[in-house]
N, C-alpha and C positions, 0 to 999 in steps of 0.2 A: 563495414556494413552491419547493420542490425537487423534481427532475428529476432519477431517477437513470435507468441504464443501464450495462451490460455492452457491451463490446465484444471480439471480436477483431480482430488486428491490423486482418485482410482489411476487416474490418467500417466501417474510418473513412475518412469522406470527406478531402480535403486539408485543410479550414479544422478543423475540428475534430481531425484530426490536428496541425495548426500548432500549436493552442491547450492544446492538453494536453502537446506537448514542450515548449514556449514558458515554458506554468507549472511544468514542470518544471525546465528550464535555469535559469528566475527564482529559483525557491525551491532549490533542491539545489547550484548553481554559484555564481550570481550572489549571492544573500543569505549563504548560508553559507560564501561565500570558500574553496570545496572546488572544485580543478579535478579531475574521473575523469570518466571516459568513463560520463556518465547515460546515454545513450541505446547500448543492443548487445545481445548476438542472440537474448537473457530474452523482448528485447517481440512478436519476432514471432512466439513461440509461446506468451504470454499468452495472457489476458482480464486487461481493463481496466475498470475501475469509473469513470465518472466522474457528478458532481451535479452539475446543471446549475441556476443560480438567473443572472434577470436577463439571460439571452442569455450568462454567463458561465460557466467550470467553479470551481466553489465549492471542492471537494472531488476529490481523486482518488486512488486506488490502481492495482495490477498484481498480478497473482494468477500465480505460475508455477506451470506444472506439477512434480509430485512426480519427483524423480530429476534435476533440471537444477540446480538451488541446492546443492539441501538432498534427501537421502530424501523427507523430506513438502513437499506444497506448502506453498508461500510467498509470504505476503503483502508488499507490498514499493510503495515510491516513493511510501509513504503522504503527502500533501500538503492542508492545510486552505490555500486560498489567503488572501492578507494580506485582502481585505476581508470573510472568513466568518472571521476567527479569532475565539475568543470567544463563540460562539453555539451551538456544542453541534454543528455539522456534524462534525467530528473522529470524535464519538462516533458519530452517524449512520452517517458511513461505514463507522466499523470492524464495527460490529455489521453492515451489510450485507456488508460483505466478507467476514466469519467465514460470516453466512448461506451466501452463494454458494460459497465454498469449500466448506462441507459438502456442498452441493446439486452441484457440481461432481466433488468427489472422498468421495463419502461413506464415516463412518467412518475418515477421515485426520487426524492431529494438523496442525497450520501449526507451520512453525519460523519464526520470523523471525531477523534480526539486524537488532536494534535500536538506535538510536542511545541510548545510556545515560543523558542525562537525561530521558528519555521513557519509564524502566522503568515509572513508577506508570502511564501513561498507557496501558499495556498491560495492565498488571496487573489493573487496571480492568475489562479486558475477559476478564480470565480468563488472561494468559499468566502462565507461569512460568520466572522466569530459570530459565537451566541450564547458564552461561559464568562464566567471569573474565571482566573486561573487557579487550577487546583496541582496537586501534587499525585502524581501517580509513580506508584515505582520510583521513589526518589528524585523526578523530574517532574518542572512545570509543563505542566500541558493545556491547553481550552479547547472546548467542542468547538467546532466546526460543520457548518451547511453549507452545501451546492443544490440547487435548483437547477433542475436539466430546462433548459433554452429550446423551442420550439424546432430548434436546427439540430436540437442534439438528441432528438426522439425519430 
């Protein structure tokens, strides 16, 4: 069973803050052979999404506020960790993220920048490229919009 929750920065204890930068460094540096500065100053004026299954974080996102990224908020540092891949958490997440972003900034589009082979996985969710593919960090990537749906406000 899954355990979600929102946090703000203020909001995390030390271990659970360990544990979500930890799976982040793992998955975004260490796996993807991308050295950038994952962690800077986006997180401390976040919210944070993470799923908690097995005493472990399964799943996690970062939600910025509108005007720091991107015009609209932005969802971002999306991560299924390696022992939930496969299971449909990804989607879990996203659809909660989309929720709370609404619920957050309602009435806001999310812009992401995506890493491009992940376009369908977004797409999925309702985003719509609206880039060329550029090169960030060593990876292809394209901007990405969602338009929140009258159900989703």
């Amino acid at each position: 069973m899954l355990t979600w929750r929102w946090y703000a920065f203020a909001d995390f204890d030390a271990q659970t803050l360990f544990a979500y930068l930890r799976l982040r460094q793992n998955v975004f540096i260490v796996e993807q052979a991308c050295v950038y500065p994952d962690i800077d100053e986006l997180d401390l004026v976040s919210t944070h999404l993470l799923g908690w299954q097995d005493g472990q974080i399964a799943a996690c996102l970062r939600l910025v506020p509108p005007g720091l990224k991107f015009a609209e908020p932005s969802i971002g540092r999306v991560i299924t960790a390696p022992q939930a891949r496969g299971t449909g958490v990804g989607h879990m997440l996203m659809e909660l993220g989309l929720q709370g972003a609404a619920e957050q900034y309602p009435g806001h589009k999310n812009h992401i920048g995506a890493q491009a082979h992940l376009q369908a996985f977004y797409a999925a969710h309702g985003f719509v490229t609206v880039s060329e593919p550029y090169i960030e960090d060593g990876i292809a990537h394209v901007d990405m919009l969602w338009q929140a749906s009258a159900a989703d406000v």
